[in-house]
N, C-alpha and C positions, 0 to 999 in steps of 0.2 A: 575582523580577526578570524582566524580559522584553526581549527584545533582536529584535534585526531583523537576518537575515542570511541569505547563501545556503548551501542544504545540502551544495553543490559546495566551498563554501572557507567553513569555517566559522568568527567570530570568539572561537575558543574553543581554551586551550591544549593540546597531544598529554598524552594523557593522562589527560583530567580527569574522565571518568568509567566508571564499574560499571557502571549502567544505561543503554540504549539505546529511546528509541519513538520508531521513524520510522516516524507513521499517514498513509496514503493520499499520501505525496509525492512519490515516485517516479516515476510515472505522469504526472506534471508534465512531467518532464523527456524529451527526445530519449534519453539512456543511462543507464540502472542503474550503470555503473562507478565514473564520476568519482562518485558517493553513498559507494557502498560503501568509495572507497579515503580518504573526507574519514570520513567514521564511522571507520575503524580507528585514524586520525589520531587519533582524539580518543578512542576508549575505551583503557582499560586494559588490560593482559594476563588475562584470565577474563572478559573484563564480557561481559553478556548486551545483543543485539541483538536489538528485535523489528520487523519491516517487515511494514507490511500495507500490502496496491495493489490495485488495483479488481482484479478476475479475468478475464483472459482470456477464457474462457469466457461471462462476460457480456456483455463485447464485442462477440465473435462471435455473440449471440442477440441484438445489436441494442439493449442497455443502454448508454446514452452518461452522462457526466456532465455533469449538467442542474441548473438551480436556476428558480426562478421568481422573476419578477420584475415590478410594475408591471403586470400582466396578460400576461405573456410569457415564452416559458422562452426561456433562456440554458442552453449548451453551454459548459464549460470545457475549453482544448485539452485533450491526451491522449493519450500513448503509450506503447502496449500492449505489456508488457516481460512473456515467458511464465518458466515457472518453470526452464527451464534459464539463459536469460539472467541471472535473480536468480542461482540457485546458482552460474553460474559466476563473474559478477562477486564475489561475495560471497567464493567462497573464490579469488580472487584477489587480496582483500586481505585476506585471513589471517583470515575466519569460517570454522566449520565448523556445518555445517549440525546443529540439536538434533532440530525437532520442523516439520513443516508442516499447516496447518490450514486448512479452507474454510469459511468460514460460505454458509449458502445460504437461500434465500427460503424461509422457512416460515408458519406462524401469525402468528407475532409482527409480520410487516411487513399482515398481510392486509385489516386496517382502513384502511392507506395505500391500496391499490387500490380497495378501496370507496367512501372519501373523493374518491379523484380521478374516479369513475363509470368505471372500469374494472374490476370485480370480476372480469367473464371471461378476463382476461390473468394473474391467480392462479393458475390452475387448468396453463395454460401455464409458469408462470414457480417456479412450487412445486419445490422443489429443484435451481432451478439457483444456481451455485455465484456470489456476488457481491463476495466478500472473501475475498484469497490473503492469508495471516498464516504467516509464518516467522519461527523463533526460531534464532537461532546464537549460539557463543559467541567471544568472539575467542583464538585461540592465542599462545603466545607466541612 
């Protein structure tokens, strides 16, 4: 089933679930809070939240969210919420923080920079960190 709605007020009853993946959405948004306090809304007492947001860090090294398009890139707005902001919104509606995790540019994306005739900005961009992933659970 698929439904359309905002992550701020969501059309889904308190309660209804155990699992949580909120990928890359946050970062959409002006505040991390009003997310966090509609997510506690809606999981259960134990349910696992997992939030991944572009990384700060990337940000600040000049990574923007881009897509291409018609021969032209596109920027999608973007606001850079660091990892206290998460943690404290979060356990301000009753998460506690489990596990944080950074995926960063490695091997695996290296073909992308080659593909766009950029291979020298690899070499630059090779460990920095471009996905913040946080796992909490909610209390009761």
């Amino acid at each position: 089933r698929t439904m359309v709605g905002d992550v701020r007020a969501l059309p889904l009853a308190d309660r209804s679930f155990d699992a949580i993946w909120c990928r890359l959405v946050i970062g959409h948004l002006p505040g991390c809070a009003p997310v966090y306090s509609e997510l506690a809304r809606v999981a259960d007492e134990g349910a696992t939240l997992i939030v991944t947001d572009f990384h700060p860090a990337a940000y600040r090294a000049g990574h923007r969210r881009t897509f291409r398009h018609e021969g032209g890139v596109g920027e999608i707005e973007h606001y850079v919420h660091d990892l206290p902001a998460h943690l404290a919104a979060a356990s301000a509606a009753g998460f506690e923080i489990e596990d944080i995790r950074e995926a960063a540019i490695g091997p695996a994306v290296r073909a992308f920079y080659e593909a766009s005739g950029r291979p020298d900005l690899y070499a630059g961009h090779e460990g920095l960190p471009v996905v913040l992933a946080l796992a909490f659970r909610r209390g009761g």
